[in-house]
N, C-alpha and C positions, 0 to 999 in steps of 0.2 A: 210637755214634750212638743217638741218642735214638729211642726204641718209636714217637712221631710223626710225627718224620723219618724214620724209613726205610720206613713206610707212606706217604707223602708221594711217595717215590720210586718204588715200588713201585706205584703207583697209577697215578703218570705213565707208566712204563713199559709199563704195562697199555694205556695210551692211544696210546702208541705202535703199538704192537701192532696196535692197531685202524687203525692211518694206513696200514700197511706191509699193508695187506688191499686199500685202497682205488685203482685203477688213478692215478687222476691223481697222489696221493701217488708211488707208484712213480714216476709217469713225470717229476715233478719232481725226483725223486730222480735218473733216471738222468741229465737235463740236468746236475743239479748237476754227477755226477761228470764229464761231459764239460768241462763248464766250468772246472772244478778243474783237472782235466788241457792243457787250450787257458793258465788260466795258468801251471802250471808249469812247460809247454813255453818262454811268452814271457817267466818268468823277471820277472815282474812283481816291482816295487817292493814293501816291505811295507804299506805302508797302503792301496795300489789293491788289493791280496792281502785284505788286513785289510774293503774294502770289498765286493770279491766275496762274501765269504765271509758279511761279515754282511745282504747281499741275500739269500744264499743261505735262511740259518736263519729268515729273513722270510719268503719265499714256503714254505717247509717250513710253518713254525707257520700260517701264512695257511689253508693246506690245511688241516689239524688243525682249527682253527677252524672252518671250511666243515666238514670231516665231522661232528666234534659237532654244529653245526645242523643238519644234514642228519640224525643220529638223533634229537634231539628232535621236529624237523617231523613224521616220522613219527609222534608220538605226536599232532599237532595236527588240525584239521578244515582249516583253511585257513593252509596253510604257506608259497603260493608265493612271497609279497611278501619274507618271512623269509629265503628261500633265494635269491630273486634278488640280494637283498642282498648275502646271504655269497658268491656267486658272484663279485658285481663287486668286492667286496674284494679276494677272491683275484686276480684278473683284472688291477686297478688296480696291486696291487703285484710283480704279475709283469713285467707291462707296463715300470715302472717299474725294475725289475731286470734285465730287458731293455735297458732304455736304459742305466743304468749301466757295464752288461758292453761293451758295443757304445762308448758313450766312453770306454772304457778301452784295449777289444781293439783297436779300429778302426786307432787309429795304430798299434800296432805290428806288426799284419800286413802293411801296405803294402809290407815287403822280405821277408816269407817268408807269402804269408798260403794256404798249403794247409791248414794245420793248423785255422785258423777255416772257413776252407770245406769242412773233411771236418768238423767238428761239427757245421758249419750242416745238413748233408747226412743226417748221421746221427742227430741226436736227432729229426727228423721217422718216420722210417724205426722207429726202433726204437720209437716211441709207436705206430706205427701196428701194428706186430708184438705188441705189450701188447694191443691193442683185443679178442683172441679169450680174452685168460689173466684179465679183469679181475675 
């Protein structure tokens, strides 16, 4: 690998780093796994698999993006138009991966649906457990 590329990589990772610091980052991390786990219990199709999945890596980067605004701001005098923005980005595409999930899961829990009702139940619960570790 090329001397640019792998500081490329390297860099990214760095930024990673910074995401895995930040509470909401985590806590859409921890939904993801729940969600991951809700579809491989219901055994989902691959392209509705394929669709979770890439809602998933959307609201992840979404976050990522919000944090980096959220350090530059701090270097700014009036940041808050800047970051309300990046917030409802985040928000809008969560919302929307939200929806997603839900037309996807929705029918197939109607014959076993404890499984979405303990994630529903438990990724509130464990964000709320995050709020003192942030």
């Amino acid at each position: 690998m090329n001397r640019k590329l792998s500081r490329s990589f390297y860099r990214a990772i760095l930024g990673l780093r910074v995401g895995f610091i930040e509470t909401n980052f985590k806590r859409h991390l921890v939904s993801s796994v729940i969600t991951l786990a809700i579809s491989v219990y219901y055994r989902l199709p691959r392209l509705e698999f394929a669709v979770i999945v890439l809602c998933i890596f959307l609201v992840l980067s979404a976050e990522l993006f919000n944090t980096s605004i959220e350090r530059l701001a701090k270097r700014r005098d009036e940041p808050r138009e800047a970051l309300d923005v990046a917030s409802a980005a985040v928000l809008t595409i969560s919302l929307g991966s939200l929806a997603v999930g839900l037309i996807i899961l929705v029918p197939r829990c109607l014959h076993d649906p404890w499984i979405l009702i303990a994630g529903i139940v438990i990724i509130p619960i464990l964000w709320y457990l995050m709020e003192g570790n942030g």
